[in-house]
C-alpha positions as CSV (number, residue, x, y, z in Angstrom):
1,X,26.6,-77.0,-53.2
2,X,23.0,-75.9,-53.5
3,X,21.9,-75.9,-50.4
4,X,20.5,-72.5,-49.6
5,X,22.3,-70.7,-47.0
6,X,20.5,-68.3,-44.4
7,X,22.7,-65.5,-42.6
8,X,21.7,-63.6,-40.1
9,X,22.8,-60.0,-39.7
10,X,23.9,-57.6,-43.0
11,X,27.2,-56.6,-41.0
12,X,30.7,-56.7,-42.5
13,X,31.0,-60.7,-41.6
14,X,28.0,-61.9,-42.5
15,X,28.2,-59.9,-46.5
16,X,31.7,-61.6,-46.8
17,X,30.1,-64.4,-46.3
18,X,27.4,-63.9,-49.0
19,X,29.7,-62.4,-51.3
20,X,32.0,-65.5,-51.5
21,X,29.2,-67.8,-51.8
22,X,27.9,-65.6,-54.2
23,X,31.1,-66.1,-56.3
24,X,31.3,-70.0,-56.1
25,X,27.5,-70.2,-56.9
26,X,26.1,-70.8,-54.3
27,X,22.5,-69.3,-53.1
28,X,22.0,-67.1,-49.5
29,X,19.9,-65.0,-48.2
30,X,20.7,-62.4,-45.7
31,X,18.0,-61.2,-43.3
32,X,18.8,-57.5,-41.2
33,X,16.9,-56.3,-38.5
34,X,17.6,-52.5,-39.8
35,X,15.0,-51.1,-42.0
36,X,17.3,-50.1,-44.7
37,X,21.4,-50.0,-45.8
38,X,21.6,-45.8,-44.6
39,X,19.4,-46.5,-41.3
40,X,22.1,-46.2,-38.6
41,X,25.9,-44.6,-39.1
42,X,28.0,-47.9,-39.5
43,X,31.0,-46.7,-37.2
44,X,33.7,-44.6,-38.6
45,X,37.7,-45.6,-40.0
46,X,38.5,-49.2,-40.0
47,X,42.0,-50.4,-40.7
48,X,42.2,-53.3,-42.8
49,X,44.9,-56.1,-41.9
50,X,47.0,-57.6,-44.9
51,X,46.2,-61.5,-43.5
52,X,42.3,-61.0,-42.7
53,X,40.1,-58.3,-43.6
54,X,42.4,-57.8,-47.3
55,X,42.3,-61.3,-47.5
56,X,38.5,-61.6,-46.6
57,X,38.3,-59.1,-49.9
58,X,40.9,-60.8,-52.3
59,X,38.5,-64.1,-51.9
60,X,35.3,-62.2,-52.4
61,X,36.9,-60.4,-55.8
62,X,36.6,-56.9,-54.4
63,X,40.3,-56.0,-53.6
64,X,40.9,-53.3,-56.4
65,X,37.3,-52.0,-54.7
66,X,38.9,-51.9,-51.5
67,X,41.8,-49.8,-53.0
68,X,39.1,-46.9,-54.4
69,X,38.4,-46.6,-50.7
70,X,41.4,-45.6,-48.8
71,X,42.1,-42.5,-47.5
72,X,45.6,-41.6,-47.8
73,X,47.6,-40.2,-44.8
74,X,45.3,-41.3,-42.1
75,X,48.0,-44.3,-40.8
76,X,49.6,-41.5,-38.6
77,X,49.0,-41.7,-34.9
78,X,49.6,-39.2,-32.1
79,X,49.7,-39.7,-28.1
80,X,48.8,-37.0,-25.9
81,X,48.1,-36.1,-22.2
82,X,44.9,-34.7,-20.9
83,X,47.2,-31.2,-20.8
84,X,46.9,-31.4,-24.6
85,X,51.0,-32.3,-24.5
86,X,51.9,-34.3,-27.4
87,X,54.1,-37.2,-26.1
88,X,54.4,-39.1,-29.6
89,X,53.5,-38.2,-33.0
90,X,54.4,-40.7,-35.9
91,X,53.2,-39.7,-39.2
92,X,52.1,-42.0,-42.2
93,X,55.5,-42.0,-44.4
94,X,53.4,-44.5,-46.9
95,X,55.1,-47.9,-45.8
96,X,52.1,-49.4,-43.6
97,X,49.9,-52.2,-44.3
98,X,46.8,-51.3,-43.0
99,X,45.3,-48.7,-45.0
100,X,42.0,-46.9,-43.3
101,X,38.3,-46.9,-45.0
102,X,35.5,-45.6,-43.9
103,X,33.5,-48.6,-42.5
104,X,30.2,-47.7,-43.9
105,X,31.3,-47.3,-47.5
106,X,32.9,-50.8,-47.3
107,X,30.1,-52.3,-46.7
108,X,28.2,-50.7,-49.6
109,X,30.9,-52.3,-51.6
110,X,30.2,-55.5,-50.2
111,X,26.0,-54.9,-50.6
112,X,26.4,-53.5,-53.8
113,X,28.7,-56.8,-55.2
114,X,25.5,-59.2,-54.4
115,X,22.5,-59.5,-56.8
116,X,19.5,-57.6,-55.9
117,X,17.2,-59.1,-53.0
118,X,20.2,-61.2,-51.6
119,X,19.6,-59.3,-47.7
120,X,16.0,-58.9,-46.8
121,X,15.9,-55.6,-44.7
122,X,13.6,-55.0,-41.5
123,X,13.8,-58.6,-40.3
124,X,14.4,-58.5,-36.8
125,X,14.8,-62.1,-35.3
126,X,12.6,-62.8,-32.5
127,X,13.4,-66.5,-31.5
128,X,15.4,-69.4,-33.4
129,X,14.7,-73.1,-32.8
130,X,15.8,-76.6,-33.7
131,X,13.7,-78.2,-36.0
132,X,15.5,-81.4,-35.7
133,X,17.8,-83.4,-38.6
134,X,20.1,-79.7,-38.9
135,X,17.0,-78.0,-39.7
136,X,16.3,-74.6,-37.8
137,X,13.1,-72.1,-37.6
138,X,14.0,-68.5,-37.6
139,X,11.4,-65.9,-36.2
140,X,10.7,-62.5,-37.0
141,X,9.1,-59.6,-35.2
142,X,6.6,-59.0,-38.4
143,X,5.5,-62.8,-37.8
144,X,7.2,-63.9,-40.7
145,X,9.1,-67.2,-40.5
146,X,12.0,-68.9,-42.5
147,X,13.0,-72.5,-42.0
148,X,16.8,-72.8,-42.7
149,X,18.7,-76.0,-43.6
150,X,21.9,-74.4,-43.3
151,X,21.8,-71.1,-40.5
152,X,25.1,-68.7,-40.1
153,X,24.8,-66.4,-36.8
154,X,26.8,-63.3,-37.8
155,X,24.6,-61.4,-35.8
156,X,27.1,-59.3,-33.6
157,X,27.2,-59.0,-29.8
158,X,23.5,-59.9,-28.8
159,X,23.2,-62.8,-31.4
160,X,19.9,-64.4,-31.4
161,X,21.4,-67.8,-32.7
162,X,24.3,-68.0,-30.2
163,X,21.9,-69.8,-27.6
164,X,21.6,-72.8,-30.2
165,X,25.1,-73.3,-29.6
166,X,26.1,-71.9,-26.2
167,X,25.0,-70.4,-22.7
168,X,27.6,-67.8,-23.3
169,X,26.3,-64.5,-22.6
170,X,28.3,-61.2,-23.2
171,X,29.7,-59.7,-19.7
172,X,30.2,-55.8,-19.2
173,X,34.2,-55.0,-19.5
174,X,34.6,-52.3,-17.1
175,X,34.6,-49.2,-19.4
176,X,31.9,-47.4,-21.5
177,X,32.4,-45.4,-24.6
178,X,30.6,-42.0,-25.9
179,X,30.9,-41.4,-29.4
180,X,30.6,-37.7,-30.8
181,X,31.1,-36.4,-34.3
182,X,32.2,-33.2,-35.0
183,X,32.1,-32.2,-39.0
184,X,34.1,-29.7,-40.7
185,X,36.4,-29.8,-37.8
186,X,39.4,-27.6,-39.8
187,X,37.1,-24.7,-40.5
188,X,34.4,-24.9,-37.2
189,X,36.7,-26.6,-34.7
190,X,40.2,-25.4,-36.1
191,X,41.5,-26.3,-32.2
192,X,39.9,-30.0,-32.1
193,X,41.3,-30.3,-35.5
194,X,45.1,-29.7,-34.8
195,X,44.9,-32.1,-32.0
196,X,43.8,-35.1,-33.5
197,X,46.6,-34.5,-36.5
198,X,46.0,-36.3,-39.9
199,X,45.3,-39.7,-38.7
200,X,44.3,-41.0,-35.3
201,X,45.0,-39.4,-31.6
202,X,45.0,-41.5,-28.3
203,X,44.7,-38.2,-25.4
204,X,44.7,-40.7,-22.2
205,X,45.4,-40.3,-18.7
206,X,44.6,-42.6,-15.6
207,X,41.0,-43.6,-15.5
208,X,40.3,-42.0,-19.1
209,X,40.9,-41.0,-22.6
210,X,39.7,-39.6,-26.1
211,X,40.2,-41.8,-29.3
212,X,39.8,-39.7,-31.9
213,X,40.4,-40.0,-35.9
214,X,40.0,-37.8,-38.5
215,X,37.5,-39.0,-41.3
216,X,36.6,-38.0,-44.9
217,X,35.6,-34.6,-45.1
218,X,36.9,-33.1,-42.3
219,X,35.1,-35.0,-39.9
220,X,36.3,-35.5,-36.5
221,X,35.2,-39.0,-34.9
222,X,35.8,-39.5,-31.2
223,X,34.9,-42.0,-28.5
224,X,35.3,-41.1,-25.0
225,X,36.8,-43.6,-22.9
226,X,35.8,-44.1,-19.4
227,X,36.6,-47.0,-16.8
228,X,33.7,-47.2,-14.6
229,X,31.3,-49.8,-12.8
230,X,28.1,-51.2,-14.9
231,X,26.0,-48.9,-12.6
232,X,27.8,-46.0,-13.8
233,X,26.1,-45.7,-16.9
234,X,22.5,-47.6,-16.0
235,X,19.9,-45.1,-16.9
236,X,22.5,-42.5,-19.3
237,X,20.4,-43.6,-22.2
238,X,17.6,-42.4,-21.1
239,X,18.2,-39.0,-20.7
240,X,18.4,-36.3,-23.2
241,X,22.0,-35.4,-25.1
242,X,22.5,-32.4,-23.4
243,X,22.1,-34.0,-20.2
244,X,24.7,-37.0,-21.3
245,X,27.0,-34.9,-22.8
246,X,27.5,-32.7,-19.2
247,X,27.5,-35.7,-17.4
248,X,30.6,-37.4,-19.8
249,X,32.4,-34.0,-20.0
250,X,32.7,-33.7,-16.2
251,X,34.8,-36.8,-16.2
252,X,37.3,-35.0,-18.3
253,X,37.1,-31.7,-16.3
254,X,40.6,-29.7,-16.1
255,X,41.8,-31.6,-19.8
256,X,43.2,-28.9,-22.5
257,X,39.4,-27.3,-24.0
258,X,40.9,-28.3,-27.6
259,X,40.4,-32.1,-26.3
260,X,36.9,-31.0,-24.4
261,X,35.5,-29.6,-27.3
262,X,35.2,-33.4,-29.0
263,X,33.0,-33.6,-26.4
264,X,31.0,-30.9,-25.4
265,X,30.8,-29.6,-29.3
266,X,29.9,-32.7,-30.7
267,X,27.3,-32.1,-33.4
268,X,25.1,-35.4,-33.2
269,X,24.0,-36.2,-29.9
270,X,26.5,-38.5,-28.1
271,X,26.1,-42.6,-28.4
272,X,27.1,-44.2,-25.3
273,X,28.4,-47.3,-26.0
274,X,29.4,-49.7,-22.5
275,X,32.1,-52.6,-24.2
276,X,31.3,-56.0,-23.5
277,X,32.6,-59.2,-24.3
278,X,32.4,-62.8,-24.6
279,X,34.1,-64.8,-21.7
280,X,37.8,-65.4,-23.3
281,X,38.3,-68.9,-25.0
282,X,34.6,-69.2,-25.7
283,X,33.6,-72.5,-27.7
284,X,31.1,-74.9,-28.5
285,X,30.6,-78.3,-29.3
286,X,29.6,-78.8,-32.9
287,X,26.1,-78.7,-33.9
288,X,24.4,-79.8,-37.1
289,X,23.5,-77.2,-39.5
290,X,24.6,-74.3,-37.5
291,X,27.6,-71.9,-36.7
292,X,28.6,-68.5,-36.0
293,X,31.5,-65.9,-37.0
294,X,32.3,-62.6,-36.0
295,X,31.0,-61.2,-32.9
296,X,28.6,-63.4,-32.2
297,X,31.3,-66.0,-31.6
298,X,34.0,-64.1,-30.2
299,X,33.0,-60.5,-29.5
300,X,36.0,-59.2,-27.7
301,X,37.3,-55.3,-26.9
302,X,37.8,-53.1,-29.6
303,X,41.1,-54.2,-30.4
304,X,41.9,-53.3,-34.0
305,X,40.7,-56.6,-35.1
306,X,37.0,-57.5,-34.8
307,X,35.7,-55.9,-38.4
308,X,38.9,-58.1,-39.7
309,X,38.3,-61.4,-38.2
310,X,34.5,-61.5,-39.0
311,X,35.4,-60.6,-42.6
312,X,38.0,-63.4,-42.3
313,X,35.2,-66.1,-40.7
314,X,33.0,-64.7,-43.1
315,X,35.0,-65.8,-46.4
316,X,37.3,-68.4,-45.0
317,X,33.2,-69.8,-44.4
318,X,32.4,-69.5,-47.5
319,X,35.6,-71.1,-49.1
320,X,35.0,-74.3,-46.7
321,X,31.2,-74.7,-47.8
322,X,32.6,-74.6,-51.5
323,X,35.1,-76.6,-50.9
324,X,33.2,-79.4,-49.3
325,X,29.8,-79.2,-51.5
326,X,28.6,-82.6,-50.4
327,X,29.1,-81.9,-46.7
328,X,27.9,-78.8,-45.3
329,X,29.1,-80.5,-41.9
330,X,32.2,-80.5,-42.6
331,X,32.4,-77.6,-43.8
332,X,31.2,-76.0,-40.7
333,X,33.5,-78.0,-38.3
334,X,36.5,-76.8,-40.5
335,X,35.3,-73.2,-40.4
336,X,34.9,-73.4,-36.4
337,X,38.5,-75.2,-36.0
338,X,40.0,-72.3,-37.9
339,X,37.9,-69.7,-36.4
340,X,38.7,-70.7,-32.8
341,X,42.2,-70.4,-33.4
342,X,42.1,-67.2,-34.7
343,X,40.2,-66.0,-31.8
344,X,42.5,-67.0,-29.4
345,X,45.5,-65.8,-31.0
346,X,44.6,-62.4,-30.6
347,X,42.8,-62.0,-27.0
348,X,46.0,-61.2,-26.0
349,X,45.6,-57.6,-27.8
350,X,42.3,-57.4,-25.4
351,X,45.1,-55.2,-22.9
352,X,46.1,-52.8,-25.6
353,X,42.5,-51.7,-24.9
354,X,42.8,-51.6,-20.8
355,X,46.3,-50.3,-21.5
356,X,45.2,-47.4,-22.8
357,X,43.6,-46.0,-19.7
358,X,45.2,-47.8,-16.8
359,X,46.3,-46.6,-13.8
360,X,50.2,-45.7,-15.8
361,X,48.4,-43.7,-18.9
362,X,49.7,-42.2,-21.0
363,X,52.9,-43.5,-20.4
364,X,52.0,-47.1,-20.7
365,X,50.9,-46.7,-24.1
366,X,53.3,-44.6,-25.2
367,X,55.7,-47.6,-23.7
368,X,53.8,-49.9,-26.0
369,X,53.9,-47.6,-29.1
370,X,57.7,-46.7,-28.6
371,X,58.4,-50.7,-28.4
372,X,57.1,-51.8,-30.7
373,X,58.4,-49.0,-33.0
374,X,62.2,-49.8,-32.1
375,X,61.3,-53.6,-32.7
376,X,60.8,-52.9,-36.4
């Protein structure tokens, strides 16, 4: 095949993709709207499935990579109340299969396997159209243009190329999520430190929680969980940290201070972050010389899998459009049967995520954890 490809977005999904067209020789060009690789954080700990995200990597070539990156001992997990009792703690004894990386290095694994120039930074997509024939016009804010013959949407929640394909529109999931950092925890936050453990904590009660991991380094990463209405946090990014951070601490007023402090000592002003998703089951009709993967085609709660499937779309893509290199339509309506599938299979983990902080928490969790434990 040498039809060029164009991705949009330089996330985890869309430089599988690349990277495994890269390998069968054939050409793409990624365009990013962020200025440069180091210009945002990219999220902390991902755990990589055996089926998806380490398949994703054996078909892009990068698995021994992959293996440079783990951080041992981090596939232990402890559940706590908001008294700071801890209700479950199951440490990493070495047998599990998802071994933790820190997201952003991952990805400068996956930038750093493609030739030089493959993503174009600072190109923030304005507007796509139909050019007719498969043919699609992609434009940017710095009033460049591209005209792509074959266009891949890997463009995340707020894809600019979902529209050519479908009136789906995310839809606000009923909880929003601060993240907070704190670094060195063991020698400035000895407290937050022996709470969270080696690995990852879940401190949850009705209503709320704090999913926190420990990181390279010493770093504490945390996301505050709260179930509220949309017009709970309209406005919050507006106002300074200081102002966020008492207004999200309040909702955790009377938890143990060692679980506080991963709020209220945070030190890089806190992200909020409000969850959407895409209406379950979503799907479109095929359309000539265009498709999406990741979250722009089934962004869903943060369910353990998201980073995995994209990575999965992303080089399963790239194996179709090598496999068929005299029908890039085929190729596409492969990739989208395969992809639909796996999106469905696991919405069902979408309530691991409500779970967590339902009305029964921490005890329904804990329910789930302990169950599934005694299954294996």
């Amino acid at each position: 095949m040498t039809t060029p490809v164009t991705v949009i977005g330089a996330g985890l999904g869309g430089l599988a993709l690349a990277r495994v067209l890269h390998v069968h020789g054939i050409p793409a060009t990624v365009y990013e709207a962020e200025p440069t690789p180091d210009a945002r954080r990219q999220g902390g700990l991902l755990d990589l499935h055996p089926h998806s995200g380490q398949a994703a990597l054996e078909a892009a070539g990068l698995i021994e990579e992959f293996r440079k990156l783990i951080l041992p001992g981090r596939e232990a997990y402890r559940v706590m109340d908001q008294a700071g009792n801890v209700l479950l703690d199951l440490p990493d004894d070495g047998t599990g299969e998802r071994p933790e990386v820190p997201r952003g290095e991952l990805r400068q694994t996956l930038l750093d396997s493609l030739p030089a120039g493959t993503v174009r930074w600072g190109h923030k997509v304005t507007a796509v159209r139909a050019l007719g024939e498969g043919r699609h016009q992609v434009d940017f804010a710095d009033n460049t243009t591209v005209v792509a013959d074959l266009l891949i949407g890997a463009d995340g929640a707020w894809s600019r190329v979902r529209p050519l394909l479908s009136e789906a529109a995310p839809e606000y999931f009923g909880v929003c999520s601060v993240e907070t950092f704190l670094f060195d925890a063991g020698t400035r936050h000895p407290a937050s430190a022996g709470a969270v453990g080696a690995g990852s904590l879940f401190a949850l009660a009705p209503g709320s929680g704090l999913l926190a991991h420990r990181e390279g380094g010493g770093t504490l990463h945390t996301y505050a969980q709260v179930k509220k209405p949309e017009d709970w946090f309209a406005g919050l990014d507006t106002i300074d940290a200081a102002a966020l951070t008492v207004r999200v601490a309040k909702e955790f007023d009377g938890w143990a201070p060692e679980l506080t402090a991963l709020i209220t000592d945070s030190d890089t002003p806190p992200a909020l972050r409000p969850i959407f998703t895409l209406p379950a089951g979503h799907r479109w009709d095929r359309v000539p010389g265009v498709t999406l993967l990741g979250d722009a085609a089934h962004l869903r709660a943060p369910n353990g899998e998201g980073a995995n499937l994209a990575m999965q779309d992303g080089a399963e893509l790239g194996q179709a459009l090598a496999a068929y290199p005299g029908d890039a339509e085929a190729a596409l309506a492969a990739h989208e049967q395969a992809m639909f599938a796996r999106a469905a299979a696991v919405e069902a983990d979408d309530g691991f995520y409500t779970i967590m902080i339902d009305d029964h928490a921490p005890h329904s969790l804990l329910a789930l954890m302990t169950g599934a434990e005694q299954d294996a």
